[in-house]
N, C-alpha and C positions, 0 to 999 in steps of 0.2 A: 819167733812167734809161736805163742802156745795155742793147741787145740783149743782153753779155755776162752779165751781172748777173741776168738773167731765166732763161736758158738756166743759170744756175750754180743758183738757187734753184730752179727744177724740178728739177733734177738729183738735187739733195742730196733733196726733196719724195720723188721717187720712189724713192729708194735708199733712204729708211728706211721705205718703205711694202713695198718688196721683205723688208728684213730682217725688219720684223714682223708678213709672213708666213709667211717660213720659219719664225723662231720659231714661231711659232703652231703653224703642221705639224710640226715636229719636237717639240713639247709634247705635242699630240694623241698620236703617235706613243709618246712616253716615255710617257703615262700608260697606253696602252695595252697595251704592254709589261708595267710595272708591275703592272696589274691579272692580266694572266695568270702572273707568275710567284709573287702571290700563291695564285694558283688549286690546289687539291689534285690532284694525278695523277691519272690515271686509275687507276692499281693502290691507290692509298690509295683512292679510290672505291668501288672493286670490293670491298675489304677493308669496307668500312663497313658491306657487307649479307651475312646467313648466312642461306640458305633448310633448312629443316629441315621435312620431311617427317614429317608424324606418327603416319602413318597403320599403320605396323610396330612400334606402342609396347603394350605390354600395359598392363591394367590392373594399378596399384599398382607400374609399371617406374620409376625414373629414370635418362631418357635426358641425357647430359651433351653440350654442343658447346664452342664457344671461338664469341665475338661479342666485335671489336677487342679481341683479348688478354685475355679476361673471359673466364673462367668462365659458363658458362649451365645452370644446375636447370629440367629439364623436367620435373613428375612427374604422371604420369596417374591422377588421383584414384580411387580404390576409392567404392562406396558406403557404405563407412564411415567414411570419411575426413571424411564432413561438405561439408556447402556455404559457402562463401565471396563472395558475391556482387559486394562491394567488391574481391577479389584473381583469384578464379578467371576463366580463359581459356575460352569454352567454341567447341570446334571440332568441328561435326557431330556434336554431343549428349551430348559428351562432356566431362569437366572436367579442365582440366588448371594445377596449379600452373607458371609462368614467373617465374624470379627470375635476377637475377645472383647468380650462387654465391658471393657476398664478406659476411662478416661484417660488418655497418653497426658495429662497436667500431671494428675497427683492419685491416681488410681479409682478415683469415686464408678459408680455403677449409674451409667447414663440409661434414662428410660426415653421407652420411643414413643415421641407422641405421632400417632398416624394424620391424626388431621394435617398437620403441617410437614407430613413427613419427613420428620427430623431425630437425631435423638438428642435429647439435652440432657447435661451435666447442671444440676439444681447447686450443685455445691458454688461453682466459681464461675458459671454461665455458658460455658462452652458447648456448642450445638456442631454438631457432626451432620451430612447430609445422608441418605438413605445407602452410600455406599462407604459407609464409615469417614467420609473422607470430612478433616475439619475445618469449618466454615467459616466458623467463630469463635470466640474469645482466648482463654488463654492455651487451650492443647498446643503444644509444637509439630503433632503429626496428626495424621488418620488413624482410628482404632488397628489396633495389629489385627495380622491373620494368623491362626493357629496352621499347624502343618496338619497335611489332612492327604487323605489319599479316597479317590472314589470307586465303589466298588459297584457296578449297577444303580441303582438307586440310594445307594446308602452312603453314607459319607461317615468314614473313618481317622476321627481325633487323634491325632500323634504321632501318625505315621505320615512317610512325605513319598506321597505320588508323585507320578512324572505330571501332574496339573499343576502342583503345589509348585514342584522346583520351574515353569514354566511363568506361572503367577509373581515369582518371587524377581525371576528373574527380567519381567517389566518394572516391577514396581521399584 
């Protein structure tokens, strides 16, 4: 065996040991990358949570927002409105219906009529009772509830309190 021969094979030993580390770091690197361009913005984030204050709401009012491009039914229950234990929100003694304002048919945006406190879907007849729950025609469910977390008086869209996971887990 020649000196040449030895000094050729370490050669080549350590050149593919260099190569597959750069590979390696430049792997790391792309997966990296990868992972953050999968990542949501910060403005789709921000978008993700509506704080709504409750506390300027009358009794028997329905206050309306928008939660990611939804419709949201806030409605502050009357005492005659009945209790709902399974659906109703209650913040500082107070009961308040939270539903996403979308008809569980076919998505239509049911309005409330208070005289008969109800809300009706105009499109295909479907009437909801004051605790989203459906009464009549063709829905198959009760208006959903968004996740919500309460904060004081405030009530926070898109995040999930421990009321929310307690609500969910009646319902």
């Amino acid at each position: 065996m020649s000196v040449k021969s030895d000094f050729s094979e370490n050669r080549r030993g350590f050149i593919g040991l260099a190569f597959g580390a750069v590979a390696a770091v430049g792997g790391v690197f792309a997966l990296g990358g990868m992972k953050k361009s999968w990542d949501p913005l910060p403005s789709v984030k921000a978008a993700g949570v509506t704080t709504v204050d409750l506390s300027p709401i009358k009794d028997g009012e329905l206050y309306r927002t928008e939660w990611r491009k939804k419709p949201i039914f806030i409605l502050k229950k009357t005492a005659d409105m009945g209790k709902n234990d399974e659906r109703d929100v209650v913040v500082d003694g107070a009961r308040y219906t939270l539903c996403i304002g979308l008809c569980t048919h076919l998505g239509c945006i049911p309005s409330y009529k208070p005289a008969s406190k109800q809300f009706v879907c105009a499109c295909h007849g479907g009437v909801f009772n004051t605790d989203g729950v459906a009464v009549f025609g063709p829905p198959p469910r009760g208006m959903d509830i968004p996740p919500f977390k309460i904060d004081g008086t405030k009530l926070v869209l898109g995040e999930e309190g421990p009321e929310y996971q307690a609500l969910m887990g009646k319902a």
